[in-house]
N, C-alpha and C positions, 0 to 999 in steps of 0.2 A: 358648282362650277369646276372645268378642268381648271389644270394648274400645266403649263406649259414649260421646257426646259428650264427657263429662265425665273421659276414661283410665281408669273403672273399670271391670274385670275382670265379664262378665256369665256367666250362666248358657249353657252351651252353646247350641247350636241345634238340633233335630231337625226336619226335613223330612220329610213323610210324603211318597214317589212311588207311586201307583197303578198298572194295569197298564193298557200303552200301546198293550194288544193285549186280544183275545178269545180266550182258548181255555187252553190246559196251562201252569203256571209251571214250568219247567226249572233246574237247576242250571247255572250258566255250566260250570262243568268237562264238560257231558255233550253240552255246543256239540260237533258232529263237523268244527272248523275250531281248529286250535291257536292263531290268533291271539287269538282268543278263549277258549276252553277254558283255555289257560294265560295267560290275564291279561293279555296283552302291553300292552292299548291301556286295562287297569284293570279294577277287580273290576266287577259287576255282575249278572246274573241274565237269562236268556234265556224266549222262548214260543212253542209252537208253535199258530199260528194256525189259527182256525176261519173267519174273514173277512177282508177286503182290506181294513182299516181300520187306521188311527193315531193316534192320539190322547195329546192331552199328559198326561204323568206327572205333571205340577205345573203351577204358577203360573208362569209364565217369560217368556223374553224367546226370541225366534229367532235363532241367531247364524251357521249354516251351512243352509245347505240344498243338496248336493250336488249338481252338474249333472246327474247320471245322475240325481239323484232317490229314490234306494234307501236314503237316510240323511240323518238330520237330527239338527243340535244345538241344543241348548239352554242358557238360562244362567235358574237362578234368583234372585230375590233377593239372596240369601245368598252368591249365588260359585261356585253348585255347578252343573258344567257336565255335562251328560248327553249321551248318544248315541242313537242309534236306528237300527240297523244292519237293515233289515228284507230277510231271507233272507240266505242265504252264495253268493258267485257272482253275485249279481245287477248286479253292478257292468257286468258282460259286457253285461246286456240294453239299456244304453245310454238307458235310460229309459222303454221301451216297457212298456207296461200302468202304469204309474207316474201318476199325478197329485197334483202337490203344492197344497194348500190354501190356504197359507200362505207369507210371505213371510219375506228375512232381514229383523230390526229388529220384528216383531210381537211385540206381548206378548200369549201365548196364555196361557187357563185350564184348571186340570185336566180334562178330557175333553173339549178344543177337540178336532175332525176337524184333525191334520196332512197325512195324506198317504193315499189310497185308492188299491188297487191291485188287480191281476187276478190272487188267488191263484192261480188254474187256471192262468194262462202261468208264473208265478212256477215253481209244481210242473212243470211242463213246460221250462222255460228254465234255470232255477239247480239249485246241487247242494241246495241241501234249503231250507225254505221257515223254517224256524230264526229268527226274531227278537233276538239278544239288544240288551238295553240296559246300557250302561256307563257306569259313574263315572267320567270320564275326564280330572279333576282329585283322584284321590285323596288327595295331598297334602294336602289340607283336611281331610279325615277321618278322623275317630278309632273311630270304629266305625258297621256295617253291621250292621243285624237285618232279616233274611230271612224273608220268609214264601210258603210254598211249602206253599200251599193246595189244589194241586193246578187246578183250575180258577180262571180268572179273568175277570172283568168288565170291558171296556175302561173307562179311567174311571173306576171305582168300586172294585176290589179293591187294598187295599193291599197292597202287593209289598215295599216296602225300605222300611224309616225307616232314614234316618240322620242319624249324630249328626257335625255339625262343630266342626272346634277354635275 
């Protein structure tokens, strides 16, 4: 439970995050990378893209943005820190086809452009073109509802609400 100015006990919080990709919503477990697949780095939910595009899941602040350029974090509001892990392997490509948007310290809005990229090399250069995104402060969290709509709209399709303590 938050705790509100005054030390009283408020109603949880739910976060709606949208999908930060175009294209398939994925099971995390069906990620073909066990880092992900079995949870290591936190639960969350993967996509297999249609376009070279990124875009924010929520309301946030930028806290990482990887030198390779292949992953970005976020913090919103509320404490809840997210990931953006865009393909498996691509860490390899050293940044190439990569263009980051966005800076560390930006507060982005739901369907801000994060990061555009050359899926064609991506499928050409890394082992699979795979997106997932992760909660990667689960600690905070009391529960995750999943929606796996099958297709998704960057931006616009809601993907995860979750509920923090």
């Amino acid at each position: 439970m938050l705790k509100n100015l005054f030390g009283k006990k408020t109603k949880n919080s739910e976060i709606k995050l949208v999908s930060p990709i175009e294209g398939e919503i994925l099971k995390l477990e069906d990620v073909p990378d066990p880092v992900f697949s079995q949870k290591m780095m936190g639960d969350g939910i993967a996509f297999f893209p249609i376009e070279g595009k990124v875009v924010a899941p929520a309301d946030a602040k930028v806290i990482n943005v990887f030198p390779t350029k292949h992953a970005i974090a976020l913090e919103t509001a509320e404490g809840l820190e997210i990931l953006i892990h865009i393909g498996l392997d691509t860490v390899n490509m050293k940044g190439e086809g990569f263009s980051v948007c966005v800076a560390e310290g930006d507060q982005v809005k739901a369907g801000d452009i994060l990061v555009t990229y050359s899926l064609e090399l991506v499928k050409e250069k890394a082992s699979s073109t795979i997106t997932p995104m992760i909660i990667t402060n689960g600690d905070i969290v009391t529960h995750l509802e999943y929606h796996y709509s099958g297709q998704s709209v960057a931006g616009k399709t809601t993907v995860l609400v979750v509920t923090l303590k």
